[in-house]
C-alpha positions in Angstrom: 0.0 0.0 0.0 2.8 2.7 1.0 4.7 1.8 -2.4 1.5 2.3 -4.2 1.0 5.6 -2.5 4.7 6.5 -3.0 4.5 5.7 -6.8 1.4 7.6 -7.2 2.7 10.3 -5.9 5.3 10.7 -8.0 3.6 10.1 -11.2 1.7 12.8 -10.3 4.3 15.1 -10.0 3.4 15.3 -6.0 6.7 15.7 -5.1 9.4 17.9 -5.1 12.3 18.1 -7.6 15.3 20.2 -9.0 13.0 21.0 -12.2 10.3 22.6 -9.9 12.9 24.6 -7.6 14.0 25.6 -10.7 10.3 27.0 -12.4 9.9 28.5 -8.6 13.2 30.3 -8.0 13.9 31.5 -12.1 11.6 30.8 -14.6 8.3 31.3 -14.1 9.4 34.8 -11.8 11.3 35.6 -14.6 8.3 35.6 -16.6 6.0 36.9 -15.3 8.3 39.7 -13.9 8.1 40.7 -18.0 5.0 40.6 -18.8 4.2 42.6 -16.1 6.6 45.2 -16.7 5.6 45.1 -21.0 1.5 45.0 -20.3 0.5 46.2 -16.7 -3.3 46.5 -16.2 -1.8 48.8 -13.5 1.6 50.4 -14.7 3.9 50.7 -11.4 2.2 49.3 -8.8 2.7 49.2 -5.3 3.0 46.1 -3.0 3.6 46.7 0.4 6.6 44.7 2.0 4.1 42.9 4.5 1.9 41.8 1.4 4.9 41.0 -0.7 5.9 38.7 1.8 3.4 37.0 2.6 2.6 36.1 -1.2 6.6 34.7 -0.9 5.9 32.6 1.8 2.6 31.2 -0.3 4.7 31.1 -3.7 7.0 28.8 -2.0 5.4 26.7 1.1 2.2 25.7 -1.0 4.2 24.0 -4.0 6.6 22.5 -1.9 4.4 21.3 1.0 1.0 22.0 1.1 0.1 20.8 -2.5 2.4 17.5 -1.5 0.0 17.0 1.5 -3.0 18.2 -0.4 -2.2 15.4 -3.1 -1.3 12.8 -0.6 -4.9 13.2 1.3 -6.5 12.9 -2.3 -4.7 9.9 -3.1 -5.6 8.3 -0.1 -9.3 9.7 -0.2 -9.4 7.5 -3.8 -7.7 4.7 -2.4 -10.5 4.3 0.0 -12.8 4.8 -2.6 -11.4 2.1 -4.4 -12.0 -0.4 -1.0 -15.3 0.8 -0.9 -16.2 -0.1 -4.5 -13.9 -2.9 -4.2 -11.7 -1.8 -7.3 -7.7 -3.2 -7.4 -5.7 -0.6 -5.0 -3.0 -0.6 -7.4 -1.3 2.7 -9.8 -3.9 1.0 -12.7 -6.6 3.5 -10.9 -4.4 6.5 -13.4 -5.8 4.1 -16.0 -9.1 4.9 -16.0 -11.5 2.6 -17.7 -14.3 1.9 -20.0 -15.3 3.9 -22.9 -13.8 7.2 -21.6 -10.5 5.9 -20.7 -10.1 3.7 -23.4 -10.4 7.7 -25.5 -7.1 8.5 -27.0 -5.0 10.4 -24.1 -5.3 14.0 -26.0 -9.0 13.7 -26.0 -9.3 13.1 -22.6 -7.2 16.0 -21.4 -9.6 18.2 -23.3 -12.9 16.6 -21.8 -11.2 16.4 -17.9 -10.5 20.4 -18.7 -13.9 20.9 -20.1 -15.5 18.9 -17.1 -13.0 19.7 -14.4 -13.7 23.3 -14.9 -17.4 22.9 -14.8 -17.2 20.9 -10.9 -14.4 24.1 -10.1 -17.5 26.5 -11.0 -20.0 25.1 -8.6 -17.2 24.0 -6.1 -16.1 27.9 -6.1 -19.4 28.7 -5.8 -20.5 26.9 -3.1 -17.0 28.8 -1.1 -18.4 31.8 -1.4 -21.8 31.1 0.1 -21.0 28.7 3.4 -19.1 29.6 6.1 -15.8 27.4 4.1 -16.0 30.9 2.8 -13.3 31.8 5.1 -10.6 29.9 4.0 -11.5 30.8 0.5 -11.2 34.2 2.0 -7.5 34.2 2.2 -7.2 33.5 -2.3 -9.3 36.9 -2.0 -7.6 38.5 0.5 -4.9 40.9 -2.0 -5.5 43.8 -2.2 -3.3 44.1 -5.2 -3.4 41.8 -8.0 -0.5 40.2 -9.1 1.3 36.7 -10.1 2.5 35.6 -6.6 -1.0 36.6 -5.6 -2.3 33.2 -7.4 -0.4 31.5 -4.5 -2.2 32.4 -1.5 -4.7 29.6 -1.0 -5.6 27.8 2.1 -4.4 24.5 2.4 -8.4 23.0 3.4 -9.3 25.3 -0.3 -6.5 22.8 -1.8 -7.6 19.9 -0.8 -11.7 20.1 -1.2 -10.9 21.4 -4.5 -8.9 18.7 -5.6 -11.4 16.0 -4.1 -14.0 17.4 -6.2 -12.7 17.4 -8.8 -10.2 13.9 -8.6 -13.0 11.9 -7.5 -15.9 12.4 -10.1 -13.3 12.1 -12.9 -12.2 8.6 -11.2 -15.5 7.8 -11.5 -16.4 8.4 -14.8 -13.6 6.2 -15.7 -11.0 8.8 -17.1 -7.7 8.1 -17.3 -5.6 10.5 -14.7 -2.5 10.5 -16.9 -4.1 12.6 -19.4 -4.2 15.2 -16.9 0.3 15.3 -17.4 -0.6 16.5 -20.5 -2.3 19.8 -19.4 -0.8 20.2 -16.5 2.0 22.8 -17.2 -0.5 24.8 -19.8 -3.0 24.7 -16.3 -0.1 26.0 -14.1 0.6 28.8 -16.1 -2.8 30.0 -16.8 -4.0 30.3 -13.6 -0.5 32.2 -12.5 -1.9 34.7 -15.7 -5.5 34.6 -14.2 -4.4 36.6 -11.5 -1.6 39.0 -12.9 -1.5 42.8 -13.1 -1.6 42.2 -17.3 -4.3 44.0 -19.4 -5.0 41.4 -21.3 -8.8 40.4 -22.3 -8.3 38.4 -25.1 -10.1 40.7 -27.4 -12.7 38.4 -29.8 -11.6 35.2 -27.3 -12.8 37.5 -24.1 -16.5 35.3 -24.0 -14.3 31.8 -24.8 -11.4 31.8 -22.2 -11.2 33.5 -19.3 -8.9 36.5 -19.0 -6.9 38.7 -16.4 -9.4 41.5 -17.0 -12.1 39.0 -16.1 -10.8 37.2 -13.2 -9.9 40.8 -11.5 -13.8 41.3 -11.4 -13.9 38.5 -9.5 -12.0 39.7 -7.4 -12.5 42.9 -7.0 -14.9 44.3 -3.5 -16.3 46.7 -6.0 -20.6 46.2 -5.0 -21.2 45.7 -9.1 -18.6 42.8 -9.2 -19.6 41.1 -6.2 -20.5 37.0 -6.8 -19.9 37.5 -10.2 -17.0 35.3 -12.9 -17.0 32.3 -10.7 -15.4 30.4 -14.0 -11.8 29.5 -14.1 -11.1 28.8 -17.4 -14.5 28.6 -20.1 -16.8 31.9 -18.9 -19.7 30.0 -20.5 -20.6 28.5 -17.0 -20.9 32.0 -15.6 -23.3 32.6 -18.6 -24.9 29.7 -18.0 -26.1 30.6 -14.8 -26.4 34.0 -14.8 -23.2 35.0 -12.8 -21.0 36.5 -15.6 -19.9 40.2 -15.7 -17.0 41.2 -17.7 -17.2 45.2 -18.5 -14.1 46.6 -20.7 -12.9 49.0 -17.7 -10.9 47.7 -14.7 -12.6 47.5 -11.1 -11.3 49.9 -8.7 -10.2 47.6 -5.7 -9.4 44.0 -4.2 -9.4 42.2 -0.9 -12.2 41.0 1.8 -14.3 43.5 2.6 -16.2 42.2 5.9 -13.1 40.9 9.0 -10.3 40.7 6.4 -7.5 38.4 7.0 -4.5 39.5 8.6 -1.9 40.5 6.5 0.7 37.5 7.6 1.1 33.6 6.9 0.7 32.5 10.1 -2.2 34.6 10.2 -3.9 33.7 7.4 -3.3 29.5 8.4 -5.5 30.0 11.3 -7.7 32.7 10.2 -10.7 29.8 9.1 -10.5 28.3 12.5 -10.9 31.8 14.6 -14.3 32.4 16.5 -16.6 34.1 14.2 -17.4 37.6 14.9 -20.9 38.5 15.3 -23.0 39.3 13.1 -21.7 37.9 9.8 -23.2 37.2 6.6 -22.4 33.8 4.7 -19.6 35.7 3.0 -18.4 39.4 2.3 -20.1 38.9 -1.4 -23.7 37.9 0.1 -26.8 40.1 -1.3 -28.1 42.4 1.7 -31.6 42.1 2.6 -33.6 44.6 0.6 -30.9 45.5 -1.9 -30.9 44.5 -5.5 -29.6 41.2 -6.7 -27.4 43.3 -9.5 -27.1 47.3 -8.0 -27.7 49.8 -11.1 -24.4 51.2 -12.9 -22.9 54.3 -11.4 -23.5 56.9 -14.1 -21.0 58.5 -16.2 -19.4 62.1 -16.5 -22.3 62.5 -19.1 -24.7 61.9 -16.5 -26.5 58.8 -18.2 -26.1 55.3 -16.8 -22.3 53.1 -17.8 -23.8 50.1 -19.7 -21.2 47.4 -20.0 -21.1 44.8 -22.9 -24.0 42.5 -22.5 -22.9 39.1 -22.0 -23.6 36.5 -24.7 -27.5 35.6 -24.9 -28.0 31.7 -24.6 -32.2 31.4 -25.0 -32.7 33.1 -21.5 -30.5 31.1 -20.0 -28.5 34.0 -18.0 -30.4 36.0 -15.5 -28.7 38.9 -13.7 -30.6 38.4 -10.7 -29.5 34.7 -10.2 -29.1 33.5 -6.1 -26.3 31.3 -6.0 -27.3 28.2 -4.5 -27.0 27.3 -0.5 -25.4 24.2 -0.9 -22.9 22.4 -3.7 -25.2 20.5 -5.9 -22.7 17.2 -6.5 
């Protein structure tokens, strides 16, 4: 069983190696660092030490021991599931199996994405609107937006995350090695996600999501509030009514109601402190008696700032959409 684990593991790129120091320390920095500097959203600026910090201690702990313990837990979580269905505990579990694993390995990267991301969207959801909100919190807790901000997450985010989405692709019989194919292309998307770039992919903005759309996420801006859940296709946020993606920029960033303190240690234990009283489900819950979708702060000509209307799909989108109370699956 602990050679099983142990090879899992490192198929799965769980563990450490010189390659990854080496994307940590020079590449991916490097990087980023440039396309910062060539296409700001923000041109110079400022991250106070404390911040910068903190997002250091993130860039560096999470990849090198919390997402090692995060994948250990969701190996083990599947191994169990295997003795409860009474499948072989052996490495064939990457296999997959019936018609969808037996899919060539290319097209099964492209349907995990496809699927993955849809279970991310109602997973993410359902963060924002139970009290797990608060170690979702701490992904939302910049208050500048930048790529070592894509490192602060809570270890308890991690590992839920990857459960839901791990275990229903087991299930469906999809083969995890696809997943090595996508993997780097995942890593460095999500590190662009939240960068200070002004990219929004222009006629793509509606097929991918962009920098531009993610910051409206998170931004504490009132009109931006539970909106762009998605973390790669925007159509799920279209779907169900929870898309928003004007051209400009929001103004700010951060947690608006008891923010997390602005250190590492801090942050770890932030989830499990008492709650102060009162306290909504999260900092992005609708008020009682104010408008599912506020009206748009007018313009220097006086008349109402209309953004882009998101892609009609029959009626399916509704601006005035309640996210749901509970995860459906």
């Amino acid at each position: 069983m602990n050679e099983t684990v142990g090879n899992v593991l490192h198929q799965v790129g769980a563990l450490p190696s010189l390659d990854r120091m080496l994307l940590l320390v020079a590449v991916l920095p490097a990087t980023f660092m440039l396309l910062e500097f060539s296409f700001p959203a923000r041109p110079r600026q400022p991250v106070p030490r404390r911040s910068l910090a903190v997002n250091l201690a993130y860039w560096f702990f999470n990849p090198l021991f919390m997402q090692v313990a995060s994948k250990l837990a969701v190996c083990l979580v599947c191994l169990g599931l295997c003795l409860v269905l009474g499948w072989e505990v052996s490495e064939s579990v990457l296999d997959g199996f019936g018609p969808l694993g037996a899919q060539p390995l290319w097209l099964q990267a492209v349907e995990m994405v496809v699927f993955a991301d849809f279970v991310d969207y109602w997973t993410h959801r359902w963060f924002h609107v139970t009290r797990f909100w608060r170690f979702h919190a701490i992904h939302h807790s910049p208050e500048q937006m930048n790529w070592l901000a894509s490192a602060r997450m809570h270890p308890v985010n991690d590992f839920v995350t990857r459960v839901c989405q791990v275990v229903p692709v087991i299930l469906a019989g999809f083969s995890l090695k696809a997943v090595f194919l996508v993997v780097p292309f995942l890593v460095f998307f999500v590190i662009v996600l939240h960068s200070n770039l002004n990219w929004d992919y222009g006629p793509l903005r509606w097929v991918f999501v962009s920098p531009l759309y993610h910051r409206w996420h998170h931004t504490t801006d009132q009109e931006g509030l539970d909106k762009n859940f998605a973390g790669i296709f925007p159509i799920w946020d279209v779907l169900f009514g929870t898309a928003h993606f004007p051209r400009r920029e929001p103004t700010k960033f951060g947690v608006n109601h008891d923010p997390p303190p602005e250190t590492f240690l801090g942050q770890l234990l932030y989830p499990f402190r008492a709650l102060p009283e009162p306290i909504p489900p999260s900092p992005f819950s609708v008020r009682e008696g104010e408008p599912a979708v506020p009206p748009a702060p007018p313009s220097s000509e006086g008349e109402a700032v209309t953004d882009e209307s998101q892609p009609s799909l029959g009626g399916a989108a509704s601006s005035g959409h309640t996210p749901p109370s509970s995860f459906p699956g």
